[in-house]
C-alpha positions, 0 to 999 in steps of 0.5 A, a space after each residue: 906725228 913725228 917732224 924734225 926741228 927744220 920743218 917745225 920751225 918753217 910750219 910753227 903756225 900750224 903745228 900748234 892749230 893741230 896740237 890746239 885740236 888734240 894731236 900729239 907731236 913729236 919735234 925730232 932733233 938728228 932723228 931722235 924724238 927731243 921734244 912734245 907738243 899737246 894741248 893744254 889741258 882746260 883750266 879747273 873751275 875754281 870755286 872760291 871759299 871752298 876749303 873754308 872749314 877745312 882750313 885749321 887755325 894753326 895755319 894762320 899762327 906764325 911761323 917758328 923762327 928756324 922755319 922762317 930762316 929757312 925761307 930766307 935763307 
């Protein structure tokens, strides 16, 4: 479905139940498509502790001193 920004704004409500259920909508801006309403995808179940032997020990030694004075830089 294609709908210009004007309508968009007056029928927002309803636009995002029909995207909320799965239709794409476009908002077109002077005729031409400009932006996209979908759905969110459902969140991942997070699974704690799962990357728990995975994870080396080097990733818990600190940092060199030129890494760390790039992140505050």
């Amino acid at each position: 479905m294609v709908i210009n920004v004007h309508e968009a704004k007056t029928k927002f409500s309803a636009l995002l139940e029909r995207a909320h259920r799965g239709e794409e909508i476009i908002v077109a801006k002077a005729g031409k498509p400009y932006a996209r309403l979908v759905p969110l995808e459902p969140p991942r179940e997070r699974i704690p502790g799962r990357y728990r032997d995975e994870i080396p020990n080097s990733f818990f030694e600190p940092l060199p001193e030129d890494e760390l004075a790039k992140w505050e830089a």
